[in-house]
C-alpha positions as protocol buffer text, in pm:
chain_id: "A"
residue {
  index: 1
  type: UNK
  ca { x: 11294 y: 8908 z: 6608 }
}
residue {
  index: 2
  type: UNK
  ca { x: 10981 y: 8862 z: 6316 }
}
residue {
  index: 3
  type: UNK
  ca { x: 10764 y: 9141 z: 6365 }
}
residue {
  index: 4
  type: UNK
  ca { x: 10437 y: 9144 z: 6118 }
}
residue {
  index: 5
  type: UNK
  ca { x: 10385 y: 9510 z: 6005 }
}
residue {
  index: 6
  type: UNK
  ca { x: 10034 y: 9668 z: 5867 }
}
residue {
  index: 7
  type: UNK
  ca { x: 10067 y: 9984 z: 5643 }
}
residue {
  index: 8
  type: UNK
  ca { x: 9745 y: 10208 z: 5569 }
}
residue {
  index: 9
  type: UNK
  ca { x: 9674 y: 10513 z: 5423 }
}
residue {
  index: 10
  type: UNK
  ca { x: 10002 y: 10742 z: 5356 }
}
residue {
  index: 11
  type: UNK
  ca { x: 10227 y: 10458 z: 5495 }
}
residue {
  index: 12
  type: UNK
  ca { x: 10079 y: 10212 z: 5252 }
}
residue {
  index: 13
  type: UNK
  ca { x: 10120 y: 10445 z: 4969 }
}
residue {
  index: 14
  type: UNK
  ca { x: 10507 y: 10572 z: 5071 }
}
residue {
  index: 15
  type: UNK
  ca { x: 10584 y: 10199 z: 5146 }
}
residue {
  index: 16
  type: UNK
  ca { x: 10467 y: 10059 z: 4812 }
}
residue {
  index: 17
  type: UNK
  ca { x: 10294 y: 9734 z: 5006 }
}
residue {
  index: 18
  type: UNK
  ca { x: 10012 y: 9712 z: 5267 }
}
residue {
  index: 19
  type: UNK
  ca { x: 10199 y: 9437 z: 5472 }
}
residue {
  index: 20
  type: UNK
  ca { x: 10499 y: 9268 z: 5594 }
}
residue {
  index: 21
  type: UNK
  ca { x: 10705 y: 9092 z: 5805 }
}
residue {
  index: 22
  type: UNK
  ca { x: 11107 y: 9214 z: 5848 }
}
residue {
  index: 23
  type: UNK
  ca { x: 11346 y: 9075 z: 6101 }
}
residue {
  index: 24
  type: UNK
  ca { x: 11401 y: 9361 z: 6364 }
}
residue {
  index: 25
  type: UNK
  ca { x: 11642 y: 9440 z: 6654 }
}
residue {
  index: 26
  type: UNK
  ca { x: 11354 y: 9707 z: 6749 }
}
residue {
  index: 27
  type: UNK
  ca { x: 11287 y: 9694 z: 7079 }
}
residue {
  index: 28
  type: UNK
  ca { x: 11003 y: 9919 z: 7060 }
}
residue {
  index: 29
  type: UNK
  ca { x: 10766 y: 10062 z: 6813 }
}
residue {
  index: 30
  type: UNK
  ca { x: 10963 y: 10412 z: 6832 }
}
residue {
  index: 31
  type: UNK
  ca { x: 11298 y: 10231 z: 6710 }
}
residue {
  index: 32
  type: UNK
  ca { x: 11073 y: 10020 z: 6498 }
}
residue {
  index: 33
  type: UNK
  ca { x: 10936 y: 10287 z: 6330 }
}
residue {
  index: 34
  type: UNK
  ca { x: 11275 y: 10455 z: 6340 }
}
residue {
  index: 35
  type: UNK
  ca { x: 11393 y: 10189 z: 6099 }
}
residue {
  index: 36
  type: UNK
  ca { x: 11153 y: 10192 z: 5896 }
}
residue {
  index: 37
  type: UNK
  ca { x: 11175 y: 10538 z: 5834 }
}
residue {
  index: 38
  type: UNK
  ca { x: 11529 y: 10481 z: 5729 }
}
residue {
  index: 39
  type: UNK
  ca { x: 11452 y: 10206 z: 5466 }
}
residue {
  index: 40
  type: UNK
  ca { x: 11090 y: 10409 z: 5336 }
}
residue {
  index: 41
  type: UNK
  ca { x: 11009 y: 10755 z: 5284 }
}
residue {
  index: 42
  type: UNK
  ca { x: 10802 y: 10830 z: 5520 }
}
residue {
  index: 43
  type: UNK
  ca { x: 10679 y: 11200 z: 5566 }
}
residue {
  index: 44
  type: UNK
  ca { x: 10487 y: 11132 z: 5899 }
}
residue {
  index: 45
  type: UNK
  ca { x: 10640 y: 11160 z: 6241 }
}
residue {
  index: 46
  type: UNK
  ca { x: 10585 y: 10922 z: 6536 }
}
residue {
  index: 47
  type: UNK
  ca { x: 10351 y: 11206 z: 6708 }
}
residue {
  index: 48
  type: UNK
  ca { x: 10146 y: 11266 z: 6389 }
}
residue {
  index: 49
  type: UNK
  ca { x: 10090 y: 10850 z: 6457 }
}
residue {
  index: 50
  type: UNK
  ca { x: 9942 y: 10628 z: 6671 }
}
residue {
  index: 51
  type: UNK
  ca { x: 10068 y: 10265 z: 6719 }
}
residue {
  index: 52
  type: UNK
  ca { x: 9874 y: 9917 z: 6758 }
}
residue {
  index: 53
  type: UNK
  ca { x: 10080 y: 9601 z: 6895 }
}
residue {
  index: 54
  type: UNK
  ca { x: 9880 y: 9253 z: 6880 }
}
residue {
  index: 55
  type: UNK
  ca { x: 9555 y: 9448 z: 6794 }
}
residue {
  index: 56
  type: UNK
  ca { x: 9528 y: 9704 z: 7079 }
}
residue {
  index: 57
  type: UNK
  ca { x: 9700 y: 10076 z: 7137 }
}
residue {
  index: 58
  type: UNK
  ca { x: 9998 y: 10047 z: 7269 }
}
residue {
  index: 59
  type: UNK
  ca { x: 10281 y: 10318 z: 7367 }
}
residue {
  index: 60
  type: UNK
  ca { x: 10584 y: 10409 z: 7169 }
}
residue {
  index: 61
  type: UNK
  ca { x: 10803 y: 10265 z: 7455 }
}
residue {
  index: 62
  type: UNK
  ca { x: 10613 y: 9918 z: 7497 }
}
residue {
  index: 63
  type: UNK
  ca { x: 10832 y: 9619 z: 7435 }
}
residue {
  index: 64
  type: UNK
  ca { x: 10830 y: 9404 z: 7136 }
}
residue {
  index: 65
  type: UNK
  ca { x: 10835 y: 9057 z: 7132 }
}
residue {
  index: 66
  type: UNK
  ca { x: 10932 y: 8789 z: 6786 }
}
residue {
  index: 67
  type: UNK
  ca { x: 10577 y: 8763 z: 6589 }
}
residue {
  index: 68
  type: UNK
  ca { x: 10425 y: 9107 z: 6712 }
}
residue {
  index: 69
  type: UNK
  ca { x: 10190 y: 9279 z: 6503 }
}
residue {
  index: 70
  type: UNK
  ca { x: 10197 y: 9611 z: 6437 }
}
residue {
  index: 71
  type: UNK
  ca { x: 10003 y: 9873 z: 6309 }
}
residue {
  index: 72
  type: UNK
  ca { x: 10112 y: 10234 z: 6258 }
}
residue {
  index: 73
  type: UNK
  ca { x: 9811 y: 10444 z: 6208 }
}
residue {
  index: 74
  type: UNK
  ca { x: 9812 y: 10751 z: 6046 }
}
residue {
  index: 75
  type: UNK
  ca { x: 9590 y: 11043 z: 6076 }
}
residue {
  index: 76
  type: UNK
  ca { x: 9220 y: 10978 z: 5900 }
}
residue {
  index: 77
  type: UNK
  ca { x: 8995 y: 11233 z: 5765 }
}
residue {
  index: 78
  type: UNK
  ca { x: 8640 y: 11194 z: 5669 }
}
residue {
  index: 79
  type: UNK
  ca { x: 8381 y: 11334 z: 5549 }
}
């Protein structure tokens, strides 16, 4: 299935691009980030994350469907 992904912050910098879209057998964001893990190299876990499906928080376990968008958001700090 197309999913639509949305990098910030570390992720945008250890990906090298802010977005994209990748043909996925992910069913979930957890294998979906799985993968992507394998193909980037990502320093942040899936608990130091939270995830975003179609524009609202979703769990790790939620289904994915073709043309998704997600978001994985890292940890912020401000100041």
């Amino acid at each position: 299935m197309l999913i639509h992904l949305q990098y910030y912050a570390l992720l945008r910098e250890q990906a090298g691009r802010s977005t994209e879209s990748l043909q996925s057998p992910a069913a979930t964001p957890a294998a979906l980030y799985g993968e992507l893990q394998r193909r980037y190299p990502f320093t942040l876990t899936e608990w130091q994350l939270k995830v975003a499906v179609n524009g609202e928080f979703a769990d790790w376990n939620r289904p994915l469907a073709d043309g998704d968008a997600v978001v994985f958001i890292p940890p912020v700090a401000g100041g």
